[in-house]
C-alpha positions as CSV (number, residue, x, y, z in Angstrom):
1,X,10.9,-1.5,-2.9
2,X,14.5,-0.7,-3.1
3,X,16.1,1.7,-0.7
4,X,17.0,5.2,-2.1
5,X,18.3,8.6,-0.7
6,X,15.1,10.2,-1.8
7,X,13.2,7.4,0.7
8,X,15.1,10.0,3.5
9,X,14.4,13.3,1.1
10,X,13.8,15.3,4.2
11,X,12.7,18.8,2.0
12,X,9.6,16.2,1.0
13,X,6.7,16.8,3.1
14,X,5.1,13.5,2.9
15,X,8.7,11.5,3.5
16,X,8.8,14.2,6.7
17,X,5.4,12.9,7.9
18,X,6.0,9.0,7.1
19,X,9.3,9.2,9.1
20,X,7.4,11.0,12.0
21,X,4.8,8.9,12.1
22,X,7.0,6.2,12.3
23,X,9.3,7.1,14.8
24,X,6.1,7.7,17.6
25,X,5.8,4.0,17.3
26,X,9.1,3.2,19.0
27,X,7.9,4.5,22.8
28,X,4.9,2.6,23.0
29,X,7.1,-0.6,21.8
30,X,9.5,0.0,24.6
31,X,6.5,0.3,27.0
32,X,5.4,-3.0,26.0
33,X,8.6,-4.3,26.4
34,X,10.2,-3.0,29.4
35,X,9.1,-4.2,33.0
36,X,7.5,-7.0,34.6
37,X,4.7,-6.4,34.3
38,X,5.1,-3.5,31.6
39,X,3.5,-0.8,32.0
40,X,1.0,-1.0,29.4
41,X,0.0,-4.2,30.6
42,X,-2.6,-2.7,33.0
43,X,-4.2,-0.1,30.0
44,X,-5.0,-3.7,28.2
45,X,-6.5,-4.7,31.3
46,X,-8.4,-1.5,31.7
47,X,-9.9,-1.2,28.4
48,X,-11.3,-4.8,28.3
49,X,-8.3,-7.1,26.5
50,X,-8.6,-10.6,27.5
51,X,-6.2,-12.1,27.7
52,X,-4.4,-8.7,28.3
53,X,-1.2,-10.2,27.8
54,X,-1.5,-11.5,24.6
55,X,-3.2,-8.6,22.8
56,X,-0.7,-6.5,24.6
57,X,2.3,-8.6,22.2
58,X,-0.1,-8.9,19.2
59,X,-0.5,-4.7,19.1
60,X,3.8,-4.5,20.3
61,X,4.1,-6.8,16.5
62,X,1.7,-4.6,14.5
63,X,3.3,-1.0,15.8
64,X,6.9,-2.8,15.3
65,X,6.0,-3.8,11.2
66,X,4.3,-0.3,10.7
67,X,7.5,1.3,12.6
68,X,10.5,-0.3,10.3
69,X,7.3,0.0,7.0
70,X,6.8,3.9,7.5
71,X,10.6,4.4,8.7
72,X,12.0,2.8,5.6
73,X,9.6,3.1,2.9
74,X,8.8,-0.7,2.4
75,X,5.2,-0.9,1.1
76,X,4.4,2.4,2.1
77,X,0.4,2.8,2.0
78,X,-0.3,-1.0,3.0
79,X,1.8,-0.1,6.5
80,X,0.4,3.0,6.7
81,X,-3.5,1.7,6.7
82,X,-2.6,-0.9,8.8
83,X,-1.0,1.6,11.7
84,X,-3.8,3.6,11.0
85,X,-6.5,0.8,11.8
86,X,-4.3,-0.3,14.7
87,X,-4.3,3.5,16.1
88,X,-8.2,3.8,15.5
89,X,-8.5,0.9,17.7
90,X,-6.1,2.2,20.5
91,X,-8.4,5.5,20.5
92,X,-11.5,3.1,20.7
93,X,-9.3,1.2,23.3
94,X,-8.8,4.3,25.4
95,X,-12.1,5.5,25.2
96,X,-13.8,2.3,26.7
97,X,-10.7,2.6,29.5
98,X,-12.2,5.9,30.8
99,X,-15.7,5.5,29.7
100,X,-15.5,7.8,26.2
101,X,-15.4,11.0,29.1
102,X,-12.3,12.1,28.3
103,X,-11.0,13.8,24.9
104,X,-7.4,15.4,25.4
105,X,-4.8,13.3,25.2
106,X,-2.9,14.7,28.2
107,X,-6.3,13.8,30.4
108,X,-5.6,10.3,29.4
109,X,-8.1,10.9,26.3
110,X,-8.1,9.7,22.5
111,X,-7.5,13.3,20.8
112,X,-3.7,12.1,20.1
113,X,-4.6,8.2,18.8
114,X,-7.0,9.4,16.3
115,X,-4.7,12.5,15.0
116,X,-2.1,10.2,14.7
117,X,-4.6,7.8,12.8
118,X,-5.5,10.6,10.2
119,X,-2.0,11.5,9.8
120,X,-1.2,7.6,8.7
121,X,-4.5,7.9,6.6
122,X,-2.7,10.7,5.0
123,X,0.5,8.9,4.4
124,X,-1.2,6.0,2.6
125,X,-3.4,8.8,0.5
126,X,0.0,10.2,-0.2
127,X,1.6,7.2,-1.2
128,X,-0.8,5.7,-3.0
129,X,0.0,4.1,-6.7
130,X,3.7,4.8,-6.0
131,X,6.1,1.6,-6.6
């Protein structure tokens, strides 16, 4: 899919969203990245990853290709489902890290991995059939 302006038509709604939910990828990249050992290096070993490590870089590659997908429209509603099912997982993730007894995000919950999953759902719905 070729670049155009209207790929950054900020007045578009949907373009708003897929650029949002885009850009909330980046921090939890840099927390896989920075440190030794990262800092989310011990939520992997929490919610059950073995090894941590590894699943740690595996979910850093997926958030990176739906990051750059969403941010520059390349195969908008494939990247979209995929960040989606990767976010579902985190929330699942988070959920057997503290025992499913927690649902706001700011308790350390799942509330802000699944909203963020439904608003890539509704990217991909959005930008379904386009070219």
């Amino acid at each position: 899919m070729a670049l155009t302006i209207s790929t950054f038509d900020l007045t578009n709604g949907a373009v708003l969203l897929r650029i949002i939910c885009s850009l909330f990828f980046f921090p939890h990249i840099y927390f896989k990245i920075v440190g030794n050992p990262p800092p989310a290096l011990g939520f992997f070993k929490a919610a059950g990853f073995r090894p941590a490590g590894v699943w740690m870089r595996i979910a850093m590659v997926i958030e990176l290709v739906a990051a750059i997908g969403l941010l520059f429209g390349i195969y908008t509603q494939w990247v979209a489902l995929v960040a989606a099912a990767s976010l579902m997982t985190a929330a699942m993730a988070v959920c057997f890290a503290n025992r499913c007894a927690k649902w706001l995000w700011n308790l350390n919950g799942m509330e802000f991995p699944i909203f963020w999953s439904l608003c890539c759902l509704v990217v991909a719905m959005l930008y379904w059939g386009q070219p």
